[in-house]
KESEKE-126231 format. One record per residue (C-alpha): z, y, x. Coordinates in steps of 0.05 Angstrom, whole numbers, plus 5000, padded with zeros to 4 digits. Last residue first. Layout:
# KESEKE-126231
ZYX/...
//
This chain:
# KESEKE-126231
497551125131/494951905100/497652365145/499453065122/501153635170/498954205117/494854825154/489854955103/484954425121/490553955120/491254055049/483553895036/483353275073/490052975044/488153134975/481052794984/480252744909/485752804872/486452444796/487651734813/488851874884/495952124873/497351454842/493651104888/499151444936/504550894916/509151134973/510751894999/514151935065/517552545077/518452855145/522953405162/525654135125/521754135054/515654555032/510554025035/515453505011/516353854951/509054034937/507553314952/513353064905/509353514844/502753184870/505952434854/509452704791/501752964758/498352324777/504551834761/511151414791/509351644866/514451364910/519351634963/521051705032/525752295045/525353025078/530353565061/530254085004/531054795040/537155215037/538755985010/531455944989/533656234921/535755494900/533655664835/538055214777/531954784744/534454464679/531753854651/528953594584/524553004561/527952414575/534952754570/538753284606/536453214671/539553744719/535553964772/539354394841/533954074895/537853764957/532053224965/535652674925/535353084871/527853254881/527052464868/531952294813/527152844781/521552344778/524452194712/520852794679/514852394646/518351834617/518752124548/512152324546/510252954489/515653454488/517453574557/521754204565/523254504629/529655014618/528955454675/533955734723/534756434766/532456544839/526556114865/525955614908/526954994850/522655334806/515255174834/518454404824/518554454744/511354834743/508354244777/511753704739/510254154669/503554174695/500253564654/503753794591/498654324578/501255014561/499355204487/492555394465/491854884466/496354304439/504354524473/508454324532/514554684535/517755284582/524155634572/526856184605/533656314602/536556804539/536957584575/536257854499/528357954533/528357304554/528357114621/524557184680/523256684736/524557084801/520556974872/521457004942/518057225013/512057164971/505156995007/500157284963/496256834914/489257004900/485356654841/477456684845/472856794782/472157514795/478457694831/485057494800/491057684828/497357274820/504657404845/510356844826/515657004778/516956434747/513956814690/508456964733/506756154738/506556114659/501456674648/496756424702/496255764654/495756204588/489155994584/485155804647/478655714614/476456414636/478956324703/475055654716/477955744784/471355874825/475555924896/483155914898/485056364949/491856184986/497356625027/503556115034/510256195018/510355365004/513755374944/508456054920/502855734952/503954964927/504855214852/498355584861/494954984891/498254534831/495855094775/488155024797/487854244808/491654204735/485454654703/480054144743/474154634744/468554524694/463953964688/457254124691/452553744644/443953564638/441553304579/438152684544/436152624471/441152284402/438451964344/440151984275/443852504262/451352594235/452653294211/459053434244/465153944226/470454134267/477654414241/482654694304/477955154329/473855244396/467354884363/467054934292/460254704291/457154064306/450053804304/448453374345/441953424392/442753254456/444253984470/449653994405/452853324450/453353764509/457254404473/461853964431/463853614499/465454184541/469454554476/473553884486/474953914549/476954684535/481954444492/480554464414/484053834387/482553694312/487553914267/481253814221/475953294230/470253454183/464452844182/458153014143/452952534126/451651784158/455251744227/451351884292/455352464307/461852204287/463551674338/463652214389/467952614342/472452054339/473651924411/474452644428/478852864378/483352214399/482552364471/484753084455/490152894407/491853484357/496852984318/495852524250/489552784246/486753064178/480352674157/473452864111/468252314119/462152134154/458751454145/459650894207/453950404196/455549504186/462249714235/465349334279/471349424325/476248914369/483349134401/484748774461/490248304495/484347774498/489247124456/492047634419/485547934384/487648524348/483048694295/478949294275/474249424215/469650084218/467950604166/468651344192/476551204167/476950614210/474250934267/479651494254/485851084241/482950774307/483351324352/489951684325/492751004325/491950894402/499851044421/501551314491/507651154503/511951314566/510151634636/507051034669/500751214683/494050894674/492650244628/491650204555/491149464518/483949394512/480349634463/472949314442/466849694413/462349504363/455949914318/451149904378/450550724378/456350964342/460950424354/459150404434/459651194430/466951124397/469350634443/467650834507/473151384504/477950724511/475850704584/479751304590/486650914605/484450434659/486249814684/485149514615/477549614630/477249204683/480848614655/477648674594/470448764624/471948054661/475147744604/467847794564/467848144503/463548734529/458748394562/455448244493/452549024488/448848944551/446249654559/439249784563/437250464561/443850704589/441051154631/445251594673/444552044731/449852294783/452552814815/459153004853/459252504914/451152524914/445052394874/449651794848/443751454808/447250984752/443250484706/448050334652/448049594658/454549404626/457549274694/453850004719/458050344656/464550024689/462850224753/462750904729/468550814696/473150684754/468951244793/472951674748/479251384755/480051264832/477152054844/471652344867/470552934820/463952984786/460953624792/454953544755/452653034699/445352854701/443352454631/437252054623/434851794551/437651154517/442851574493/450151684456/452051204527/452751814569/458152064521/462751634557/460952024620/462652704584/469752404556/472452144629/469952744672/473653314617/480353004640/478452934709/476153724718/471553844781/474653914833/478954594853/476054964912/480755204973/481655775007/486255975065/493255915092/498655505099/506555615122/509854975145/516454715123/514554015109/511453445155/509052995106/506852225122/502152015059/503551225036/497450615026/500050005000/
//
């Protein structure tokens, strides 16, 4: 099992460039299979997950053309529909969370799809019933087949229908609404979710030639069609990349420029990281953050302490909670980090405890950060990544801690950074990857 080596306490310097956004990547090369006709998707990121799926398309015979790390073609002109309940694809597929986004294309276009059991973190559950409450509700039958550990769809033609999700999912949204535009008449999904992701993937489907409006709100409606054309897709910037490089300048007093942000689907992202009290200057579509001697999170206006929660967009996103918990453990004044949506999400807090940080964990989905006000540094330990967003959170932390850390269980890390190692050191980190 691979592990990073972290020499903490160093100040870094420079720019970097965010990758292209993981959470948009799994959706938009589902979608691929909407089409017998080529699709070009741009700035892929390079990362475990994504490239997952890919190989997973190329099993099913998508033909795949990587053009280069961050490009690549798709044709899944003759996709072998019966591969899919084989053991092999289960086994595969189960290792991976997104691969249920194949499911509503594969309904929509070859009229059965197969669930496996999810895979991917570890940070509590993540139910499927959003997905298949909707499938069923275009017009599909499901089963659980026991003896494959996977959930089993067929439809004789999906027909649109009116639905109101049971939560503002954005894989749910996503799944349904891909299963929608080939559906029979007019589908409305309301408290739909409307994350930029999701904006992404209205916008390339209406190029192939859906027909969806609504887009950016909470209620979309889809006139199925019949048949769907090629396109070509960028992804946008990776949102978490861009709030975890300006949670590692401000922890790590550095002087960073993140380059082609994504500012405009940012949200209230730079919003969150001034209310710690950390200095942000944005310059076209670049993010500057100043080196800052030190920083204080604000409080309420009847001097109540800061709170912060994840929320559906355009709330905060509950993938930075880790990164915005560990920006406040320099920093002079407390925070009361609220995880609504994974109750397992904040245990890596055992962690930071162990590394001198002042954290207090309430319950599985609340903590308190008390702001060190860099009157000490957290030390070096060896540790493990539990999840994506955690793993990157204990690299801040080691990154600006006294010693060496030793971070385990890096695939985690790897599962939604590409080249983390590479691009850190190229700002002055001492990271080696063993």
């Amino acid at each position: 099992m691979n592990c990073f080596e972290v020499v903490g306490g160093k100040r870094l310097s420079g720019s970097i460039t965010p990758q292209g956004a993981k959470n948009e990547a799994l959706q938009i090369i589902s979608a691929v299979l909407l089409t017998a006709e080529e699709v070009t998707i741009e700035n892929i990121p390079d990362i475990i997950d994504v490239n997952l799926l890919i190989e997973l398309l190329r099993e099913i015979q998508v033909k795949v053309n990587r053009i280069d790390k961050h490009t690549c073609t798709f044709q899944a002109d003759q996709v072998d529909v019966d591969y899919l309940s084989s053991s092999a694809f289960h086994q595969k597929s189960g290792r991976l969370r997104g691969s249920v986004m194949l499911a509503g294309p594969l309904l929509a276009r070859f009229k059965k799809a197969y669930i496996p059991k999810p895979g991917g973190d570890k940070i509590g559950r993540r139910k499927l019933d959003t997905h298949i409450i909707g499938f069923q509700k275009l017009g599909a039958d499901y089963f659980y087949d026991d003896a494959s550990n996977c959930f089993q769809l067929k439809t004789n033609g999906l027909k649109g229908t009116y639905m109101l999700l049971d939560e503002p999912s954005v894989t749910g949204t996503a799944n349904i609404l891909m299963a929608a535009v080939m559906a029979e008449g007019k589908t409305t999904i309301y408290n739909a979710a409307c994350e930029p992701y999701i904006q992404q993937l209205c916008s390339m489907l209406n190029r192939m030639g859906a027909r969806i409006s609504g887009i950016g709100s909470n209620m979309l409606v889809i006139e199925g069609v019949e048949k769907l054309s090629g396109t070509t897709h960028r992804m946008l910037p990776d949102m978490i990349e861009v709030g975890s490089f300006i949670g590692l300048a401000a922890t790590t007093q550095s002087e960073i420029t993140i380059k082609n942000a994504g500012v405009d689907f940012l949200g209230v992202i730079p919003e969150k990281f001034q209310q710690l009290g950390i200095k942000l200057e944005i310059k076209g579509d670049d993010i500057y953050v100043p080196a800052q001697e030190s920083y204080t999170i604000q409080t309420y206006m009847d001097g109540g302490i800061l709170t912060m929660y994840d929320h559906p967009w355009p709330g905060l996103t509950p993938d930075l909670l880790s990164i915005l918990l560990v920006t406040a453990i320099p920093a002079k004044g407390s925070v009361l980090i609220h995880q609504k949506m994974f109750e397992s999400r904040l245990f890596f807090v055992d962690k930071l405890i162990e590394m001198g940080a002042q954290v207090i964990l309430c319950d599985p989905h609340r903590a308190v950060v008390v702001g060190m006000e860099r009157e000490k540094k957290l030390r070096g330990i060896t540790m493990s990544s539990p999840d994506i967003r955690a793993g990157v959170a204990l690299l801040i932390a080691a990154l600006s801690a006294d010693g060496k850390s030793t971070i385990q269980n890096i695939e985690q890390i790897d599962r939604g950074y590409q080249f983390i190692d590479e691009r850190l050191k190229a700002l002055g980190a001492e990271i080696v990857r063993k």
